[in-house]
N, C-alpha and C positions, 0 to 999 in steps of 0.2 A: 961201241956206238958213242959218238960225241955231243956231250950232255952241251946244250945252250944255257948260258947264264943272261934268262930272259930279265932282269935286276938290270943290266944295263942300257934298258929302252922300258923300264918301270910309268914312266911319266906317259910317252905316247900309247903303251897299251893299256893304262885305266883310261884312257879318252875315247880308243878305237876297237877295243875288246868287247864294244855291247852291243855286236851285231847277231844277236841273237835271234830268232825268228818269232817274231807276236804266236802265228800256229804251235811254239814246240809243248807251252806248259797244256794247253789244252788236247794235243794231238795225245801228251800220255794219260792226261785224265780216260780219252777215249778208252785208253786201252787198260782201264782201271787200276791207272798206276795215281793215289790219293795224298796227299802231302799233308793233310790238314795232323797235327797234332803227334805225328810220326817224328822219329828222332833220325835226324838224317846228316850222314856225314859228305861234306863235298871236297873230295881228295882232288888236289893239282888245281885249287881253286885260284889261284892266279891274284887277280885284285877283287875277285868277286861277283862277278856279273852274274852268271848262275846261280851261285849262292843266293844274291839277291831276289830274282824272281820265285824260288825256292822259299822263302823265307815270307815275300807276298802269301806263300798260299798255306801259311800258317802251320811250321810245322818249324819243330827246335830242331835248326840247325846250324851246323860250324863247318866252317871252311879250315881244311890243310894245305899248305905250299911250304916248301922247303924254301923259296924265293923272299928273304928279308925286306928286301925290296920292294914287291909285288904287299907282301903282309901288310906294309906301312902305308900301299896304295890304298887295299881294301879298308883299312883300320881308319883311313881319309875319307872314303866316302862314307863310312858307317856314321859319320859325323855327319856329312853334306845332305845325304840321302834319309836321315834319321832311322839308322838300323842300330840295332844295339849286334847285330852278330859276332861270334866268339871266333878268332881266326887265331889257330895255332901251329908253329912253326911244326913241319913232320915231312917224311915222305910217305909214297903208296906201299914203299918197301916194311916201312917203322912209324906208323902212323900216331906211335904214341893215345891211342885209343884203347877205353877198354873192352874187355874180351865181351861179345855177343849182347851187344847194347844198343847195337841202331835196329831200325827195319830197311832202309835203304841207303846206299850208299851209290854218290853219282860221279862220274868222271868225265870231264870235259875237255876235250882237246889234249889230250894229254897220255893217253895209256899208250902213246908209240913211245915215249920218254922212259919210262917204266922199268925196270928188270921185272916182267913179266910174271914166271913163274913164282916169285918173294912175293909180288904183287898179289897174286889169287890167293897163296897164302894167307896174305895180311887180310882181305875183303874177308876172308872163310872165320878167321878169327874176330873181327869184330861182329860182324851179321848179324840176328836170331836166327832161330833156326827157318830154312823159308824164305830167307831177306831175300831182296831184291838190287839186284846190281843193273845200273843203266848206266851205259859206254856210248857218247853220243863226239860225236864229229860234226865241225860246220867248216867253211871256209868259200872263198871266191873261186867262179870256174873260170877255166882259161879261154870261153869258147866269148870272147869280147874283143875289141880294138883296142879298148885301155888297157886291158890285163895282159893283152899278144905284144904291147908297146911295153908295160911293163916289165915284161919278162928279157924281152930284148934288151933293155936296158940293165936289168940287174944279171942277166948271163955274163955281162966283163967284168964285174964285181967278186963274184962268189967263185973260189978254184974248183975244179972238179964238174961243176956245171948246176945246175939248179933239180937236184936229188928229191926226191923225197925225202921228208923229216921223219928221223927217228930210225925209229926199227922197219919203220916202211922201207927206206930205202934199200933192204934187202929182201923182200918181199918178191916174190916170183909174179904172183896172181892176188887181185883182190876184188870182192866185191864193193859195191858200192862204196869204194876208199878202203875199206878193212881188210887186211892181207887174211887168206884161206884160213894158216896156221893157227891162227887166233881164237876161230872158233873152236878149232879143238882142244887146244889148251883150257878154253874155260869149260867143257864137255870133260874131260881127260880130269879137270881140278873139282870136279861137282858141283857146277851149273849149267841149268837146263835153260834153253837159249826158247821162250817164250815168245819173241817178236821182234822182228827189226827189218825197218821200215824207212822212208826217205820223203823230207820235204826240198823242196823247191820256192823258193823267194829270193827276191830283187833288194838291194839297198842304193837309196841316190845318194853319194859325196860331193862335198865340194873337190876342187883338183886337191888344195891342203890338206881336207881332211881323208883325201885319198891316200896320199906321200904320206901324212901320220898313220894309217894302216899299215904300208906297206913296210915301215920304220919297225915295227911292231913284230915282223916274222919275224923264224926262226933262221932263214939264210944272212939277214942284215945284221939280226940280236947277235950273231955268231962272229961278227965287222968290229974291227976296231975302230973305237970310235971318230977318227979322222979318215978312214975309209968310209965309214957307213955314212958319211955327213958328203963326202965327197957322189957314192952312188944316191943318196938322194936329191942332190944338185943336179945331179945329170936328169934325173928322172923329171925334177921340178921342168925343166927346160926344156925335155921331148915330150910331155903333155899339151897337147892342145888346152887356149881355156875358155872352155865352155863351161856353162853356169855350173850343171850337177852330170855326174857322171853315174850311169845306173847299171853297177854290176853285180851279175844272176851270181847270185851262191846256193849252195846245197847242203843240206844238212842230215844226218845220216845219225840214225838211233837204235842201240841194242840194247834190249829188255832180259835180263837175264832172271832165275830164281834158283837159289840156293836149294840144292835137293841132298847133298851128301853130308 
């Protein structure tokens, strides 16, 4: 699998990375998942956007990324945003954590990046016993004009054609985004899969702050950078401009509990 070194679009995804859904911290309170005062580790934390609202609802947490780049984003807004969060360098595989110290442990966008099975390792090693692992996915759908224009455009760009990221792209079957396999690997590694569940919400862009999104994947992060600059010229220039651009994205949550 070919790892992206998300570090070279570090700038555009701490600006375009906090598309996160107002419903999602409230949607897991429903499901009496509580942050207040829990120690909580946020692995593949990026620049932080997760981390941060995580951190709103009062509970010690630290963000892990193996991404230098991404660390010195989040370590930027911890300034901006007035967070004091601990962000240290790791991956999901070696998170440099110690053994059985958190209650929950969150993963966002990210555990198709993973070497999977090292991965359930590592969560089973820090946890309490009990802990709670939540594997949450969001992103834009394709079923829009801007997004069906988008992709047209960046299909001459990327070889091979516009794959799915990660381990997905060898995924046979999935629900709701999450390949089959997945669940049984974390059933197979001892967690009991508790809830998982899907919201639905809209974000308006401006056209720029749309191209800074779209800067931000993983098919472009993977572009050298006089490529990547080149497909988003093109893109700039088959957008229509109209004020704000309102694209449905979907956001997809696994609730999992530590039982082995």
């Amino acid at each position: 699998m070919k790892q992206i070194d998300f570090g070279q679009v570090a700038n555009s995804y701490a600006r375009s990375r906090e598309d996160i859904p107002v419903t999602l911290m409230d949607s897991l309170q429903l499901r009496n998942i509580f942050f207040d005062g829990k120690k909580v580790a946020d692995i593949g934390s990026g620049t932080g956007a997760l981390t941060r609202k995580i951190a709103m609802r009062k509970a010690n947490i630290v963000g892990i990324e193996p991404s230098v780049e991404l660390l010195d984003q989040a370590k930027t807004l911890n300034q901006v945003k007035n967070f004091t969060i601990p962000y240290w360098q790791g991956t999901a595989e070696a998170t440099g954590l110690e053994d059985s110290k958190y209650d929950i442990v969150t993963v966002m966008r990210a555990w198709h990046w993973f070497d999977r099975s090292k991965s359930i390792q590592e969560m089973k090693r820090i946890l309490k016993a009990k802990g709670t692992l939540i594997v949450i996915d969001s992103g834009f759908l394709a079923d829009s004009a801007i997004v069906e224009k988008t992709l047209e455009v960046l299909t001459g760009y990327v070889d091979g054609g516009l794959k799915p990221a990660g381990s997905r792209a060898t995924s046979k079957q999935r629900i709701n985004g999450f390949p089959v396999e997945w669940f049984e690997e974390w059933q197979c590694g001892g967690f009991e899969l508790r809830d998982f569940y899907k919201l639905n919400y809209s974000i308006s862009f401006s056209k720029m702050e749309w191209v800074e999104r779209v800067e931000s994947i993983s098919w472009l992060a993977g572009l050298s950078e006089p490529f990547r600059n080149q497909a988003l010229q093109k893109l700039v220039e088959a957008l229509p401009d109209q004020e704000l651009f309102a694209i449905p994205h979907e956001c997809n949550v696994c609730i999992l509990r530590l039982v082995d």
